[in-house]
N, C-alpha and C positions, 0 to 999 in steps of 0.2 A: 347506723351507717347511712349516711346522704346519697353516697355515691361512691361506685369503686369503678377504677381506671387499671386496665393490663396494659402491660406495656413488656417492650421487648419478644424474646422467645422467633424462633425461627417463621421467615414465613413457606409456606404451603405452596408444592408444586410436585406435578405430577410428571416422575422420569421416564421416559421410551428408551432404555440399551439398548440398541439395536446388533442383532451380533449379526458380524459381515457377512462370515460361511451361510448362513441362511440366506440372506440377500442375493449372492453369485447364484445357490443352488437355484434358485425360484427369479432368478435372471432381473430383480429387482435394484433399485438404487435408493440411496439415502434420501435422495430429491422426490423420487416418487413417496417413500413413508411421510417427509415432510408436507408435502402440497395433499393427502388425502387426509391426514389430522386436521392441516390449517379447511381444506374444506367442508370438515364435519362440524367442526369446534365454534360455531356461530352463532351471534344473539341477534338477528336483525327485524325487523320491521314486516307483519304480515300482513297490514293492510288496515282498515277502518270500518268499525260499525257502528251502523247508524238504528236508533230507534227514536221514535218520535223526534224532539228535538235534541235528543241526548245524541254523542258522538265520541266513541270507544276506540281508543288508538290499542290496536295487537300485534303484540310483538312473539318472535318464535326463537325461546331460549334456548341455544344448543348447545352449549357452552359445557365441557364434561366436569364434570365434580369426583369421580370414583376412576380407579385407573384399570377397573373394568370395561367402564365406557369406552376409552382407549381400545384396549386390545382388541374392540370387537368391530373397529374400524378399517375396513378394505380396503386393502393398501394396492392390489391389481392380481393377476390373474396368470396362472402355471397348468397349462396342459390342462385349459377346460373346468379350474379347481379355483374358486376364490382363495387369495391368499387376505390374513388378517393382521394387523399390528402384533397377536399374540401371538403368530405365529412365525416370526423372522425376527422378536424382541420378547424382554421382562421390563413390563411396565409396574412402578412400584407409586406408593406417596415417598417421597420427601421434601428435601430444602432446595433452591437455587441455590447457584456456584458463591 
C-alpha cells in the first residue's frame, strides 16, 4: 500500500449542556459560561527567543483537546466559592450540529 486516505466520518467537538436551574442557582448567565471558555480556549503568540544568532518564535497552546479541560474552567463566583464549567454543565466529546 503507497498510501491510505480517511475520508468522511463525523468531525470532533466538544459539547457544554449547560443546565439553566444551575445557572439562576449560582446567579450566573450563559454569557458569562460563554466568554470564560472563549477566554481559556487560546493558542496565541508568547513572545521570542533569542540565542546567539538563532531566533525562536513561542507560542502558548491553550486550546482544550479533552472535555475535562473544559469543566475545570471558571466560569465566576457564588458566595466566596469558585463556580466551574462542571459545575452548572456536562461537558461530553461529540459532533457539531
Amino acid at each position: 500500500v503507497a498510501a491510505v486516505n480517511v475520508t468522511g466520518g463525523l468531525t470532533r467537538a466538544i459539547l457544554v449542556n449547560v443546565d439553566p436551574e444551575a445557572l439562576r442557582a449560582r446567579n450566573l448567565s450563559l454569557q458569562n459560561v460563554s466568554d470564560a471558555i472563549a477566554r481559556e480556549n487560546l493558542n496565541v503568540p508568547a513572545g521570542i527567543a533569542k540565542t546567539g544568532d538563532t531566533e525562536l518564535t513561542i507560542r502558548s497552546l491553550g486550546l482544550f483537546t479533552e472535555p475535562l479541560e473544559v469543566g475545570g474552567v471558571v466560569v465566576g463566583n457564588d458566595r466566596g466559592r469558585f463556580v466551574q464549567v462542571r459545575d452548572i454543565a456536562t461537558v461530553v466529546d461529540g459532533a457539531p450540529d
